[in-house]
N, C-alpha and C positions, 0 to 999 in steps of 0.2 A: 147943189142942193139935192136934187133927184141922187148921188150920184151917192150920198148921204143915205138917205133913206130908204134907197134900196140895199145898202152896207146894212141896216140899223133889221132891213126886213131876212135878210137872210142870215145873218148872225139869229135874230129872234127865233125863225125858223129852227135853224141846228141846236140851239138851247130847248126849244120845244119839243124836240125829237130825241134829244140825250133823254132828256127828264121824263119821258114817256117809256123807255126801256126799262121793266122792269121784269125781273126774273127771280119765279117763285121755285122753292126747289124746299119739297116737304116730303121726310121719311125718303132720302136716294135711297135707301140701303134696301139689300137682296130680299124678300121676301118670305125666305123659306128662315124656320124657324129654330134657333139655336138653343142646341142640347148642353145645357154647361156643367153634367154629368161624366165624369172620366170614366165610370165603371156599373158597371150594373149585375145583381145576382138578382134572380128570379124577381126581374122588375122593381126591385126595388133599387132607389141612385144611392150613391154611396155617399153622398152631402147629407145625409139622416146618419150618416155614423156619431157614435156617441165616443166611441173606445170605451177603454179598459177591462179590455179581454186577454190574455196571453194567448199565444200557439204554439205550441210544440210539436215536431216530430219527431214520434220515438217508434223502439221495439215492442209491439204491448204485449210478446212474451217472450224476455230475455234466456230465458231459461230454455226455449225450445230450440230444435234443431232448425228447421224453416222460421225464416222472420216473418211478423206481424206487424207490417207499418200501421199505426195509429195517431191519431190526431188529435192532440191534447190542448184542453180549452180550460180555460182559467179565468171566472169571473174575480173580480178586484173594484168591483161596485159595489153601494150598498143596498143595490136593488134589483129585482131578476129582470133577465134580458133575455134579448131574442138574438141567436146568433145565425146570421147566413153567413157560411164559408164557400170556396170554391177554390180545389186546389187541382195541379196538371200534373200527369206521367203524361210521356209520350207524347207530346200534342192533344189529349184528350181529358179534356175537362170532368171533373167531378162534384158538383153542389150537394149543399146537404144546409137543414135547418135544424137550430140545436137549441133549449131551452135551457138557462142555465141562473140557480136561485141565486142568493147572497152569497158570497165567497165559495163558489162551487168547482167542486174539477169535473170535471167528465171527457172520457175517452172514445174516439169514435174510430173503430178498423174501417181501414181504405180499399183493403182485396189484397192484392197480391202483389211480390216485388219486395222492394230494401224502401226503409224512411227516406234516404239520400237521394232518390228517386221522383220523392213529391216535393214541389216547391207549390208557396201559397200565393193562390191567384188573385184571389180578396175574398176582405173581409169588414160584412156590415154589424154592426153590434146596434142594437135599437133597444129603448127601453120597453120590456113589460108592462100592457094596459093593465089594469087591475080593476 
C-alpha cells in the first residue's frame, strides 16, 4: 500500500511540474525596423508610384555635330504629376524633379556624352495636389 501511494505521489509530482512549464515567447523577432522600400529618390519610396509616365533617351539635337542626351517624359494621365527621375553615367547618379500637365512631353538635357550612355535608375511619378 505505501508502496502504492508513494507511485501515486510521485507520478502527481511529475504531472505537476510538466503542467507548470510554461513558455511565453512574444514579438522573438529583431528589433530593428524594416524598410519594405526598394528604392528611393529624394526621400520619397517608390511604393507612391502611380505610373503612367513614358521615358525616353534621345538626341535633343539631331541635327548638331556634338550630341545632346535628353530625357523625355510623357505624361499618359489625365491629371498633372510630379515626376522624380534619377538616371546613372558612369557610376554617378543624376536626380531631377519635373512637373508635367495632362498629356504633356517635356524634355530635360543630362550634360554631356551619347543617350546610350544614360540608363534609368528610377522613376517616382505621384499625383499633383491641387
Amino acid at each position: 500500500m505505501k508502496k502504492i501511494i508513494l507511485l501515486c505521489a510521485i507520478l502527481g509530482i511529475t504531472f505537476f511540474g510538466y503542467s507548470q512549464d510554461v513558455k511565453v515567447n512574444i514579438n522573438n523577432e529583431d528589433a530593428t525596423v524594416k524598410d519594405e522600400c526598394p528604392y528611393r529618390i529624394n526621400g520619397i519610396c517608390s511604393t507612391d508610384d502611380i505610373g503612367g509616365v513614358d521615358v525616353i533617351f534621345i538626341n535633343g539635337c539631331p541635327d548638331c555635330y556634338v550630341s545632346h542626351p535628353t530625357i523625355s517624359l510623357k505624361n499618359y494621365n489625365s491629371f498633372p504629376v510630379t515626376v522624380l527621375w534619377s538616371v546613372v553615367r558612369d557610376g554617378k547618379v543624376k536626380t531631377g524633379v519635373t512637373i508635367l500637365g495632362v498629356d504633356a512631353n517635356k524634355e530635360i538635357p543630362l550634360g554631356g556624352g551619347f543617350p546610350e550612355e544614360y540608363s534609368l535608375n528610377g522613376l517616382i511619378v505621384r499625383k499633383l495636389a491641387q
